[in-house]
gemmi code that builds the backbone of each chain (N, CA, C; Angstrom):
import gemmi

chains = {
    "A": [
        ("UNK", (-16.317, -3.575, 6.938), (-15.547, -2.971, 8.021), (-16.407, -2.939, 9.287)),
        ("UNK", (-15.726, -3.339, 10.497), (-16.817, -3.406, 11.930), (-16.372, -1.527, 12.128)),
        ("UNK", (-16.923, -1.296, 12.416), (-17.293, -0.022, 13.368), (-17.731, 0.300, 14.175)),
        ("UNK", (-16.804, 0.754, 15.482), (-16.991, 0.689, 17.222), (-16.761, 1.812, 17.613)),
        ("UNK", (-17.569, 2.287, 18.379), (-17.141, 3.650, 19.269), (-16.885, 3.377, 20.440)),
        ("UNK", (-15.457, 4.216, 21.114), (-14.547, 4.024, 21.868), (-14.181, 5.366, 22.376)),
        ("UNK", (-13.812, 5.242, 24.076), (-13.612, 6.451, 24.665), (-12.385, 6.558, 24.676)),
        ("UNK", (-11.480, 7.293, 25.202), (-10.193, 6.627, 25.336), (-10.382, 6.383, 26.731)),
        ("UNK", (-8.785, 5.482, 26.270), (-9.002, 4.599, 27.726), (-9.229, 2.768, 27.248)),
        ("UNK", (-10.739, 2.960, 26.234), (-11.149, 2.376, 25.240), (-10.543, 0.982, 24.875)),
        ("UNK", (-10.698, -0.417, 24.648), (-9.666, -0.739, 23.781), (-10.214, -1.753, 22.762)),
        ("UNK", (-9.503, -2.579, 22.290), (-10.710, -3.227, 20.805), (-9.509, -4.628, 20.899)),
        ("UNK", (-9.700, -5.562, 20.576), (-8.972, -6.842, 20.619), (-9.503, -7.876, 19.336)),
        ("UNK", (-8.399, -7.943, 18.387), (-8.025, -8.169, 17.124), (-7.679, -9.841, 17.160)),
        ("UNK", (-8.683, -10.810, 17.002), (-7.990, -12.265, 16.838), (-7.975, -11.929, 18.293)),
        ("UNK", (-6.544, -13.375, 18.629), (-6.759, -13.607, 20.392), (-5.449, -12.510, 20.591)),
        ("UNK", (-4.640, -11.757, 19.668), (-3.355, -11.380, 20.338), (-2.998, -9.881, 19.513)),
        ("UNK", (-3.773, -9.198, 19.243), (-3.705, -8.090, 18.567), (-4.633, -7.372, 19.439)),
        ("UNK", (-4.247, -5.889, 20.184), (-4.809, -5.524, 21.053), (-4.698, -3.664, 20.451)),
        ("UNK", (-5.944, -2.653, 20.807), (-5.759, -1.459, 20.052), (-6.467, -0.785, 21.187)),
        ("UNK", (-5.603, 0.236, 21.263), (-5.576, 1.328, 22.579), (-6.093, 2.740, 22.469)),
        ("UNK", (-7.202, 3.034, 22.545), (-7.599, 4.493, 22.408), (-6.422, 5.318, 23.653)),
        ("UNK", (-5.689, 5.768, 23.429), (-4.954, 6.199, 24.213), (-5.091, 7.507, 24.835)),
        ("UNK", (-5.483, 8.708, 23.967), (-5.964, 10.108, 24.125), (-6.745, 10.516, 22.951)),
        ("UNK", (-7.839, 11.554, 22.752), (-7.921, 12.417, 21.978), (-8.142, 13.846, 22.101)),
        ("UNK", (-7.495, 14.466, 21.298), (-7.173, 15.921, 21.251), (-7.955, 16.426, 20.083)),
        ("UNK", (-8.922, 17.166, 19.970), (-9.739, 17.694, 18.776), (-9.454, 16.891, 17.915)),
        ("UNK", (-9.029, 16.523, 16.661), (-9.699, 15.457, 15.615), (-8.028, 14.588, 15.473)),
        ("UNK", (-7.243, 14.533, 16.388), (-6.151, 13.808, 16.495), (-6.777, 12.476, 17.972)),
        ("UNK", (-6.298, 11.258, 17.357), (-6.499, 10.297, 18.133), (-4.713, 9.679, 18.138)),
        ("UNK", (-5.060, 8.706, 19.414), (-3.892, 8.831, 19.714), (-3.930, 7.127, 20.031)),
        ("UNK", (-3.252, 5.906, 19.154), (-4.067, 5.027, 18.886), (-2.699, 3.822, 19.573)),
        ("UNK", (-2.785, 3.599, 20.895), (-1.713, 2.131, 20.856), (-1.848, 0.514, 20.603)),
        ("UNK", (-1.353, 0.552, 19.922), (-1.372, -1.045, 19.370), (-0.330, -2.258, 19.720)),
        ("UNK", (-1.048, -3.516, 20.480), (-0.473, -4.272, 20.990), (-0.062, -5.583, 20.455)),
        ("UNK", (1.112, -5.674, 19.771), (1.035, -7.049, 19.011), (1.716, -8.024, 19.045)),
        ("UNK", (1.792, -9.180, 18.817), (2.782, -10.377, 18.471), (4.131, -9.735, 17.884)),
        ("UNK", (5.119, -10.093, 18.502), (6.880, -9.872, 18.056), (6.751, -9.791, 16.881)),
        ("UNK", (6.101, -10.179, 15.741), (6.434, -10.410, 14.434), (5.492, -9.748, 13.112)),
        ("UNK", (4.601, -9.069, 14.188), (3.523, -8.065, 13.432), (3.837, -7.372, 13.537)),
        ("UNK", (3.833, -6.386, 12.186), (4.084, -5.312, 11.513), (3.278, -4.119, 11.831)),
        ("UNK", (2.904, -3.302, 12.285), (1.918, -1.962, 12.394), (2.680, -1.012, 11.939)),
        ("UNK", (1.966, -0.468, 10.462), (2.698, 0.582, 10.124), (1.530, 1.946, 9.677)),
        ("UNK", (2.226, 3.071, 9.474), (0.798, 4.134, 9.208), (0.634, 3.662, 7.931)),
        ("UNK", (-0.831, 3.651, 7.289), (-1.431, 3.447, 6.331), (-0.532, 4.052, 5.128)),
        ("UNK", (-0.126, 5.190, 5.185), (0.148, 6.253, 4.058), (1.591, 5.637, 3.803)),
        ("UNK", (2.142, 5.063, 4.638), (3.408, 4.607, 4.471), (3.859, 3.623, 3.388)),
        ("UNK", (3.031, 2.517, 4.255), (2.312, 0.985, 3.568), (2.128, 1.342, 2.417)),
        ("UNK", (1.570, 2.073, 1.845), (0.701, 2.745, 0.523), (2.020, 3.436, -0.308)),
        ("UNK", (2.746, 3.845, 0.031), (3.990, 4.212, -0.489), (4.498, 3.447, -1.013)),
        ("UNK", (5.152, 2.543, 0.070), (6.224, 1.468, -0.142), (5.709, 0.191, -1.415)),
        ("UNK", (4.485, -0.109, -1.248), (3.606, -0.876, -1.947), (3.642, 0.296, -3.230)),
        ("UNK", (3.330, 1.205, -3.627), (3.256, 2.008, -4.786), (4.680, 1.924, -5.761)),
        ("UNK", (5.549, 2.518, -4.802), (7.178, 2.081, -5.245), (7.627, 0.509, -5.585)),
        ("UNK", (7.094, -0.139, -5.173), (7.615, -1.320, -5.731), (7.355, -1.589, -6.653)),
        ("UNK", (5.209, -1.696, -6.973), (4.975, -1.641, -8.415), (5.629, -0.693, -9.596)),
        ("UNK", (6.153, 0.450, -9.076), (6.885, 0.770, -10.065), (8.398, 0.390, -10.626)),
        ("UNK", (8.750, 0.051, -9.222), (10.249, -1.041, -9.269), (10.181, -1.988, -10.630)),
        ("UNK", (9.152, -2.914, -10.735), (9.176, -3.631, -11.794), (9.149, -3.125, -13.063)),
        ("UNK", (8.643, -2.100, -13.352), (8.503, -2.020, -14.988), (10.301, -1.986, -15.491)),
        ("UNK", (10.224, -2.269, -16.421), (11.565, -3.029, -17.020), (12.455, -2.271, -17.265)),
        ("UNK", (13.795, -2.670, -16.458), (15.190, -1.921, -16.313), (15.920, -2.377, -17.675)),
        ("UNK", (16.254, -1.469, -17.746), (17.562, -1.907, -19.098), (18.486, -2.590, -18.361)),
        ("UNK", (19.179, -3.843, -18.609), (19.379, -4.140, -17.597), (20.803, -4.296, -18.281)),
        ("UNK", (21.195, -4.138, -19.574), (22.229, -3.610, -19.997), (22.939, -2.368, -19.889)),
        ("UNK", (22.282, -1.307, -19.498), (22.509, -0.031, -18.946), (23.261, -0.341, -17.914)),
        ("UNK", (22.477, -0.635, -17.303), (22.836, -0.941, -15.667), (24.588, -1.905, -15.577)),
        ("UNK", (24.695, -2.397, -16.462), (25.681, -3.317, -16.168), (26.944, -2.606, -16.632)),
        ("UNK", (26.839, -2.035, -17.571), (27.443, -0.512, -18.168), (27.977, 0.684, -16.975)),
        ("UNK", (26.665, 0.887, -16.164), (27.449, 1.657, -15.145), (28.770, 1.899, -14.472)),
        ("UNK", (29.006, 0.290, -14.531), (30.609, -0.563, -13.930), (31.314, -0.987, -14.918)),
        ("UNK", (31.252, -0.416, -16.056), (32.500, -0.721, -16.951), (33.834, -0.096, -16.960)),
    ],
    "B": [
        ("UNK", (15.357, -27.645, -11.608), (14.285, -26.394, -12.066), (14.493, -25.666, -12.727)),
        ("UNK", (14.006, -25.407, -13.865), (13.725, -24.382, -15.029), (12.416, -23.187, -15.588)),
        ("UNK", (12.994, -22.142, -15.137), (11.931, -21.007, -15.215), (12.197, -20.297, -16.474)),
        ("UNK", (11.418, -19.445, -17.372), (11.410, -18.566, -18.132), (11.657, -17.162, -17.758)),
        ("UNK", (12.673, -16.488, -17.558), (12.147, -15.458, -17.218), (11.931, -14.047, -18.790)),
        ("UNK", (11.750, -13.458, -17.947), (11.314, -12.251, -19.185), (12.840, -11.763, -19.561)),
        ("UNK", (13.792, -11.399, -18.440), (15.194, -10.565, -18.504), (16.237, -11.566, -18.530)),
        ("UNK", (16.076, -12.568, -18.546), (17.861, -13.800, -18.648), (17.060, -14.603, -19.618)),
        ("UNK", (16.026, -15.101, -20.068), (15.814, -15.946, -20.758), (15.076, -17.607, -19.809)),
        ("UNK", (15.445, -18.693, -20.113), (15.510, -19.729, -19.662), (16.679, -20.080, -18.540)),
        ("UNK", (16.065, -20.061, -17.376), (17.253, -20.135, -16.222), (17.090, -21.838, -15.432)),
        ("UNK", (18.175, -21.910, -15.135), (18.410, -23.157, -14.063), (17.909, -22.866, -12.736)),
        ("UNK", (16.977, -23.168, -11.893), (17.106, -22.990, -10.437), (17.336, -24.269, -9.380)),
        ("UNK", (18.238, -23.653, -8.334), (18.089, -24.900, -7.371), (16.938, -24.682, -6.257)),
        ("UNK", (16.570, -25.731, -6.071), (15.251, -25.585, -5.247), (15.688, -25.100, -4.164)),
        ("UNK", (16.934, -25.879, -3.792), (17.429, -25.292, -2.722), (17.365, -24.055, -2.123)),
        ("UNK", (17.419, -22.869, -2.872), (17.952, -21.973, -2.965), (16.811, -20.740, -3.169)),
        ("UNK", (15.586, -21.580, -3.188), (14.614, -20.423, -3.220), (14.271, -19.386, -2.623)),
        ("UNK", (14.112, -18.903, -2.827), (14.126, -17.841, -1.365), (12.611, -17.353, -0.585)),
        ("UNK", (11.875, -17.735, 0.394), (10.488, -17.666, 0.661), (10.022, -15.937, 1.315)),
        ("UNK", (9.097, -15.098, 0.619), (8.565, -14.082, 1.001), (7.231, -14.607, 1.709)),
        ("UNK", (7.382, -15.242, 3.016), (5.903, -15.545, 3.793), (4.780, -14.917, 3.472)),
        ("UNK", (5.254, -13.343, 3.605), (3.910, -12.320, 3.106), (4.052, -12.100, 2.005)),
        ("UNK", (4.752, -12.340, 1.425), (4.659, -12.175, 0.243), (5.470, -10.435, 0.096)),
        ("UNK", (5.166, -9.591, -0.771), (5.857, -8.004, -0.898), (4.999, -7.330, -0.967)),
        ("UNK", (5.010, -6.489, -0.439), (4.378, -5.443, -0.413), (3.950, -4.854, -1.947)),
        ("UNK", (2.343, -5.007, -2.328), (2.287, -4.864, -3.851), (1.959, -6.270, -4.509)),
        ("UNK", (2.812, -7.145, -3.947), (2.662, -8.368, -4.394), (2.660, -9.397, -3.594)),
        ("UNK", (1.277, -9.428, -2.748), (0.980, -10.390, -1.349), (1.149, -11.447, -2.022)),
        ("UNK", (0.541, -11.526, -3.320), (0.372, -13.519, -3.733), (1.860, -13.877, -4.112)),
        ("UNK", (2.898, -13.050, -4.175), (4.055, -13.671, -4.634), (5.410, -14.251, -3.845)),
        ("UNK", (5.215, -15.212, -3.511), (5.796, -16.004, -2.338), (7.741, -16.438, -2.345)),
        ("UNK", (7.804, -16.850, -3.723), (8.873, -17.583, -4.066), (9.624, -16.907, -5.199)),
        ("UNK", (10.941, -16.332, -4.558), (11.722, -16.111, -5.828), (13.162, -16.663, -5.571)),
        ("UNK", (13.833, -15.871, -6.339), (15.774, -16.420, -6.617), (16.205, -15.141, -6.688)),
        ("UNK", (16.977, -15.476, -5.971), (18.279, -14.296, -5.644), (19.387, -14.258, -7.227)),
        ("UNK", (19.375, -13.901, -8.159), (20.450, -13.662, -9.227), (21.222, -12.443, -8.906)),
        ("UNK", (22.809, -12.856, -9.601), (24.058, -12.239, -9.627), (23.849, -11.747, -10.641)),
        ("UNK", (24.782, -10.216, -10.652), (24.909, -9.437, -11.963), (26.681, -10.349, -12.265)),
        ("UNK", (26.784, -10.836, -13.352), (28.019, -11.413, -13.598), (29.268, -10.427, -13.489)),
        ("UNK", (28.770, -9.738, -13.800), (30.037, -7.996, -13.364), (30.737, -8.058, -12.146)),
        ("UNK", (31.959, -8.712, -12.316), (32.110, -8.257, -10.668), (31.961, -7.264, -9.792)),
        ("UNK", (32.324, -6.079, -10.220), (31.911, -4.682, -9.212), (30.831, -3.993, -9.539)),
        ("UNK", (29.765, -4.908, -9.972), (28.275, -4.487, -9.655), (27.501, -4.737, -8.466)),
        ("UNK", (27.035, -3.998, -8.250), (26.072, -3.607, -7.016), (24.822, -4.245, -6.689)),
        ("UNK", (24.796, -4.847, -7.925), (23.239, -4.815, -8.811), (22.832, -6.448, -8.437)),
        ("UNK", (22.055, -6.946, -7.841), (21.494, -8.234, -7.760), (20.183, -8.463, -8.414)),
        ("UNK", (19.698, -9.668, -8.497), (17.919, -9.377, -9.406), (17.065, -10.827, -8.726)),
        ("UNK", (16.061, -10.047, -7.911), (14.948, -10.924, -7.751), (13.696, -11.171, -8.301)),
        ("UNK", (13.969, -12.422, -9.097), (13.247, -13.291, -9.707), (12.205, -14.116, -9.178)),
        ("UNK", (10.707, -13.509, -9.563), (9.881, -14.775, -9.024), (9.705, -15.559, -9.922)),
        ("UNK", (8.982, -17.101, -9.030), (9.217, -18.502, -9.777), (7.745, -18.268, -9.950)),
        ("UNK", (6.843, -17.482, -9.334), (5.349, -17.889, -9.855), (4.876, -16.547, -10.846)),
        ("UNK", (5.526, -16.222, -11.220), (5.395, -14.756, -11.950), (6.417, -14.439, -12.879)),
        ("UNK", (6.838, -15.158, -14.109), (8.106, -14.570, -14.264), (8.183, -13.450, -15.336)),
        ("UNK", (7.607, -12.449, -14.822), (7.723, -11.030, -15.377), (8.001, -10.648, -14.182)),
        ("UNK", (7.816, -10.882, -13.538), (7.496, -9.758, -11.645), (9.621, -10.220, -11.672)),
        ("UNK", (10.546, -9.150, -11.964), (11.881, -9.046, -11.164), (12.208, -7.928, -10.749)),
        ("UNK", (12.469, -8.299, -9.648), (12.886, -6.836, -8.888), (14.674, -6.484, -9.020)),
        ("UNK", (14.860, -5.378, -9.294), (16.385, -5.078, -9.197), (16.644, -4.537, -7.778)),
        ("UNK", (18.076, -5.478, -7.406), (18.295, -4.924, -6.060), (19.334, -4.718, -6.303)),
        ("UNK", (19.998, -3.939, -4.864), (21.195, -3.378, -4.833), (21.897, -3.282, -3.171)),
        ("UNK", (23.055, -3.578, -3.343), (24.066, -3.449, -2.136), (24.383, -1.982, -2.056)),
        ("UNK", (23.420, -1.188, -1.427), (23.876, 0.288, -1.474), (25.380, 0.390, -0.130)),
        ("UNK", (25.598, -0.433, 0.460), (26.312, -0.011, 1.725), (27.636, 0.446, 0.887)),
        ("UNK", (28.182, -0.364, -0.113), (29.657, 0.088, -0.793), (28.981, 1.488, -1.226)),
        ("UNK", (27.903, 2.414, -1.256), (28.223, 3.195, -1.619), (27.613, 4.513, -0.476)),
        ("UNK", (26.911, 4.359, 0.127), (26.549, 4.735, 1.880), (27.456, 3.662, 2.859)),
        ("UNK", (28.108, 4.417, 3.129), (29.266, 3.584, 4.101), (28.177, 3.870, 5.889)),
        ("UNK", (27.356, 5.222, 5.566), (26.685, 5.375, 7.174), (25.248, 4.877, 7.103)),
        ("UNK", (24.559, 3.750, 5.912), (23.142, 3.435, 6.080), (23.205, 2.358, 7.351)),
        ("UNK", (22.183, 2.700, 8.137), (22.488, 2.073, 9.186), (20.484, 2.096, 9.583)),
        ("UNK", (19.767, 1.526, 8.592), (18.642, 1.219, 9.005), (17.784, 0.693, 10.484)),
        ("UNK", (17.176, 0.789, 11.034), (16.970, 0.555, 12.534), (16.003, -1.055, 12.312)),
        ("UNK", (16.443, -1.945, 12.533), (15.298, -3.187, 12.277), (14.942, -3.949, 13.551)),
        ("UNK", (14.047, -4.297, 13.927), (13.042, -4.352, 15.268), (14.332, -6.305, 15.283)),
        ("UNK", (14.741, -6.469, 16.249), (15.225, -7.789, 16.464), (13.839, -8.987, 16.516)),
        ("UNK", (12.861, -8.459, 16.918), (11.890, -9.210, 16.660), (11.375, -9.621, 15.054)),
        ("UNK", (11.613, -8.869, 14.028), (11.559, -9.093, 13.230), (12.453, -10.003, 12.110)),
        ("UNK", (13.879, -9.712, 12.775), (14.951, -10.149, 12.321), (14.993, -11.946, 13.082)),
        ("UNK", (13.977, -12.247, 14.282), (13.803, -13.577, 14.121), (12.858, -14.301, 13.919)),
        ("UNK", (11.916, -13.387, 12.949), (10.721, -14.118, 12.506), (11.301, -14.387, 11.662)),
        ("UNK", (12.366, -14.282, 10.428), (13.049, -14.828, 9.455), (13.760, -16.195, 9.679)),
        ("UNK", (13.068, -16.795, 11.153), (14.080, -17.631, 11.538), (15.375, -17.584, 12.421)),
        ("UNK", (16.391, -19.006, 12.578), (17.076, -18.976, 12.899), (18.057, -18.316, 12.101)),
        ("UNK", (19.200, -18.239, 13.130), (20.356, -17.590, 12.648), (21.639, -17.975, 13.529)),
        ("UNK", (22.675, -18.135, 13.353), (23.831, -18.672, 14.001), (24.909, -17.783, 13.973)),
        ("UNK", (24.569, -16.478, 13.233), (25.301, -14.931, 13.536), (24.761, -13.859, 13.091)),
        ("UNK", (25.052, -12.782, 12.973), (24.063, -11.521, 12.256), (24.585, -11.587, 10.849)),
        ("UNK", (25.484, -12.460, 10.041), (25.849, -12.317, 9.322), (24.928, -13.263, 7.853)),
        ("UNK", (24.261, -14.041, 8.591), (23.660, -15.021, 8.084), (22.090, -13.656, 7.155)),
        ("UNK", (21.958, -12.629, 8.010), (20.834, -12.304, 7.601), (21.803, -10.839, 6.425)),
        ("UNK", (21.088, -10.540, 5.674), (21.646, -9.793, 4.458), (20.566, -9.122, 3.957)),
        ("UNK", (21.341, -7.707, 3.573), (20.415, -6.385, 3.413), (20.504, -6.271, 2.163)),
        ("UNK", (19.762, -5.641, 1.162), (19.490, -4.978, -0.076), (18.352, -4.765, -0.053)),
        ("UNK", (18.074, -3.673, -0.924), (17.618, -2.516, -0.967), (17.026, -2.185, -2.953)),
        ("UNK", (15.623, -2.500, -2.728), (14.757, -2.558, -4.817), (15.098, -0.877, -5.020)),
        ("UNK", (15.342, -1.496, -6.085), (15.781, -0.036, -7.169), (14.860, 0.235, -8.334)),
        ("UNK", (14.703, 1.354, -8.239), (13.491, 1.953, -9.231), (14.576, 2.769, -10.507)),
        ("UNK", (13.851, 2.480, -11.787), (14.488, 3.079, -12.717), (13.297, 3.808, -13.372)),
        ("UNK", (12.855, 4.739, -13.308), (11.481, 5.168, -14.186), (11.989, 5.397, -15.801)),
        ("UNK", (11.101, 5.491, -16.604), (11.311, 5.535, -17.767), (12.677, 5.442, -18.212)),
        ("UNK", (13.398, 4.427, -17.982), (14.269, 3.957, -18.281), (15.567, 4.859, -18.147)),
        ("UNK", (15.305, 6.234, -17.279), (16.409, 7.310, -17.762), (17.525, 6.616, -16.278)),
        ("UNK", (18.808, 6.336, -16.710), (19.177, 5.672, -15.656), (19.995, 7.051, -14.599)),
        ("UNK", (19.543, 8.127, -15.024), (20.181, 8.847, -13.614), (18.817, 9.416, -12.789)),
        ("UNK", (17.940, 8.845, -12.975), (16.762, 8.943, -12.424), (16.722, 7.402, -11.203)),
        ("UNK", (17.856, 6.861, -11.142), (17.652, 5.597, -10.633), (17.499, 6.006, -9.049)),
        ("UNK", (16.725, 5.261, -8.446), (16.525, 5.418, -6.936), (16.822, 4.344, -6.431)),
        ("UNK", (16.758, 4.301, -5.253), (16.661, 3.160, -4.278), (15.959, 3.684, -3.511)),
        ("UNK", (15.296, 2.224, -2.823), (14.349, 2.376, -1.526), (14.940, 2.331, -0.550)),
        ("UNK", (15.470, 3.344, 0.383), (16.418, 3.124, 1.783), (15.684, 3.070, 2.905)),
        ("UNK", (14.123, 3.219, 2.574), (13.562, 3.189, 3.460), (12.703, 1.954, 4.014)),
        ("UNK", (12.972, 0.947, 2.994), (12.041, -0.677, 2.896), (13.253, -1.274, 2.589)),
        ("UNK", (13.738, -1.729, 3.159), (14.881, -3.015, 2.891), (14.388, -4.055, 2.456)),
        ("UNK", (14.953, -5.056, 1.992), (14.601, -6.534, 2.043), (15.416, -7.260, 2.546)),
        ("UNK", (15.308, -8.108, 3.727), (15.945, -8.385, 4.235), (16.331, -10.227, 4.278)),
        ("UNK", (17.053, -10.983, 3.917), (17.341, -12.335, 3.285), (17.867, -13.002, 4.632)),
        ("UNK", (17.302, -14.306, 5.543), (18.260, -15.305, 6.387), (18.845, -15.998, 5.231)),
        ("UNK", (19.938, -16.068, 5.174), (20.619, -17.482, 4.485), (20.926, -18.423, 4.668)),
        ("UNK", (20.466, -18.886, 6.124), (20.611, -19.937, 6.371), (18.908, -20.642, 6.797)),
        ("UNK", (17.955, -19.722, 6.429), (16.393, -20.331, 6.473), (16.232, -20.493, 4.734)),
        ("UNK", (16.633, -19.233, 4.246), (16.053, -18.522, 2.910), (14.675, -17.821, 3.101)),
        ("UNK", (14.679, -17.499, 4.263), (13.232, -16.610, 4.253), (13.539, -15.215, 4.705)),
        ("UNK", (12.284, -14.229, 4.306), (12.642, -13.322, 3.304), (11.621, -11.841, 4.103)),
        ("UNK", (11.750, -10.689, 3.940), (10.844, -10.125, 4.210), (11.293, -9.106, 4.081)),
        ("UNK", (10.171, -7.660, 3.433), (10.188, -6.533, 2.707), (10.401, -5.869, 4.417)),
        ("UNK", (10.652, -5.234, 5.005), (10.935, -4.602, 6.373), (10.365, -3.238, 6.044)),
        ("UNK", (9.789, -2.239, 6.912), (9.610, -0.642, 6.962), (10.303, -0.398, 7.507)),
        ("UNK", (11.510, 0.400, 7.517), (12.117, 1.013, 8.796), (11.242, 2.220, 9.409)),
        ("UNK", (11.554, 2.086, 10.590), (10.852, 3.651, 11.501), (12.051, 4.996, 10.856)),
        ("UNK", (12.715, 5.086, 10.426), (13.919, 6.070, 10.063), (13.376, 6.395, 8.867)),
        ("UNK", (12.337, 7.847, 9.472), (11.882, 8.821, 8.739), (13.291, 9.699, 7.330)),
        ("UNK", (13.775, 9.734, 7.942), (14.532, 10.632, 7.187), (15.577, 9.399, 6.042)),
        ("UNK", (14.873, 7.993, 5.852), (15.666, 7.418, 5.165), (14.346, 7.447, 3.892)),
        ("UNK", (14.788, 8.159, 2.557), (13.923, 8.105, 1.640), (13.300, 6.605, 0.706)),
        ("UNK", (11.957, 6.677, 0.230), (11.644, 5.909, -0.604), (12.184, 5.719, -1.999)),
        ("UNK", (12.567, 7.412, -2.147), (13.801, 7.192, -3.126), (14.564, 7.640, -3.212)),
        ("UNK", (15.683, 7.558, -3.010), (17.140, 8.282, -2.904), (17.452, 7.942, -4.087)),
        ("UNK", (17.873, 8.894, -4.501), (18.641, 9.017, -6.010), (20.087, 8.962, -5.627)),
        ("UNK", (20.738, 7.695, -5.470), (21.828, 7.050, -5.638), (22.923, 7.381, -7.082)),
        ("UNK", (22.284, 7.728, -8.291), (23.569, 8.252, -9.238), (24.104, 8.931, -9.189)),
        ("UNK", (24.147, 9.410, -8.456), (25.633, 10.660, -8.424), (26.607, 9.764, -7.635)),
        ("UNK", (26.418, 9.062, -6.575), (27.269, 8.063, -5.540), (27.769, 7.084, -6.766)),
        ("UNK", (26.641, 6.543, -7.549), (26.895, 5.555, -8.124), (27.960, 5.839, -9.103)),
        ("UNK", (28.210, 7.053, -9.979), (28.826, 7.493, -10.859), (30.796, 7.736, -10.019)),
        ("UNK", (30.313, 8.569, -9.103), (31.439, 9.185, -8.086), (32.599, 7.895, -7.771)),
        ("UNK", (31.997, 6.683, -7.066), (32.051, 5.499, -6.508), (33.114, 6.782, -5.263)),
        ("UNK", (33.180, 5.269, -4.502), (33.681, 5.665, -3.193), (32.592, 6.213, -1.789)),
        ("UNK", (33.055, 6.422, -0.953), (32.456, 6.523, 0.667), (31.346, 7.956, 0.464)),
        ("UNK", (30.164, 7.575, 0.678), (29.328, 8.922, 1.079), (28.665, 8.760, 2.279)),
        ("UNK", (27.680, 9.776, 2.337), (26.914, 9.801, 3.436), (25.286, 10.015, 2.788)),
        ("UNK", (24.639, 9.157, 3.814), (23.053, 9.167, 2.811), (22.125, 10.127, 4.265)),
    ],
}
model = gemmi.Model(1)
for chain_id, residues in chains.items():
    chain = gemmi.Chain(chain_id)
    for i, (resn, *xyz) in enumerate(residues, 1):
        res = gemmi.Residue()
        res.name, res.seqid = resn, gemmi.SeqId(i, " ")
        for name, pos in zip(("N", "CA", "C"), xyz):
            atom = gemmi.Atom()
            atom.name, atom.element = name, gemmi.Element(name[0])
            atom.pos, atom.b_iso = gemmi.Position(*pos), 0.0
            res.add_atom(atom)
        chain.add_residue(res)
    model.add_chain(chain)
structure = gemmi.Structure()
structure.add_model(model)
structure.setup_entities()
């Protein structure tokens, strides 16, 4: 991991088109804007980490006769 | 094309018809290529994505809108044309992976908050976040599902 210290104001540039904005900080809240290509995704970590958690559980194996049962 | 899967057995695929996850899914970056399968039921909800490089990895999806008549997810238009072209909004198509935990099926959820979102006229593919906090990772859909008819999510 690179590790940079930044004022705000601050900014950090990711590849040629990914751009990151110290925007404000308020006691241990930062306030972080991120500049990207139409088609990049920026999402909060904890989110990502969710959605990715739920899916692996998506797979473990549906009855999938149950399921078809629902609509009988 | 002929895949094994774990849940249909030995299936036919058309190449045609593959369907490409660029990034792959969330959980499963290396898994690129699957198939869209029908539940043969007609008034099932229920669709199943099948990967071709994994065939244990299927995801169960679902057309929740017949049963949320107001899901109305917010999706960035920029995103909706990294999937490619499109020649109407109709070409691109929503569903939504369903979680069944320990098999108890009124425990079934859906993700209303990660769509997957399908061009059908690229076949490319992508797991979406919506910003719409208040749309859950899992909504417990059986009571709608049981009820049938118009709710509100």
């Amino acid at each position: 991991m690179l590790a940079l210290t930044r004022k705000k104001g601050d900014s950090i540039i990711i590849g040629d088109s990914i751009e990151v904005y110290v925007l404000g900080i308020k006691g241990d809240q930062v306030k972080i804007g991120v500049k990207a290509p139409r088609d990049v995704t920026v999402h909060r970590k904890e989110v990502y980490e969710q959605i990715l958690a739920e899916n692996k559980s998506a797979i473990h194996s549906i009855d999938m006769q149950s399921l078809k049962n629902l609509f009988k | 094309m002929k895949i094994s899967t774990r849940h249909f057995g030995d299936v036919e695929i058309e190449e045609s018809k593959i369907i490409v996850f660029e990034e792959g899914i969330p959980g499963f970056e290396n898994l690129k290529k699957f198939v869209f399968m029908n539940d043969l039921e007609k008034d099932s909800p229920f669709y199943w994505l099948q990967s071709i490089e994994d065939v244990d990895i299927t995801f169960t999806m679902m057309d929740v809108f017949k049963f949320l008549s107001d899901y109305a997810p917010e999706i960035d238009d920029d995103l909706l044309s990294s999937l490619g072209e499109r020649d109407a909004d109709e070409d691109i198509v929503l569903y939504n992976i369903v979680t069944v935990p320990s098999n108890n099926l009124e425990e079934l959820s859906v993700n209303l908050r990660a769509p997957v979102l399908i061009n059908l006229k690229t076949f490319k593919a992508k797991q979406i976040i919506t910003e719409n906090e208040n749309y859950a990772i899992r909504y417990y859909i059986y009571k709608e599902l049981k009820k049938d008819g118009d709710n509100q999510c």
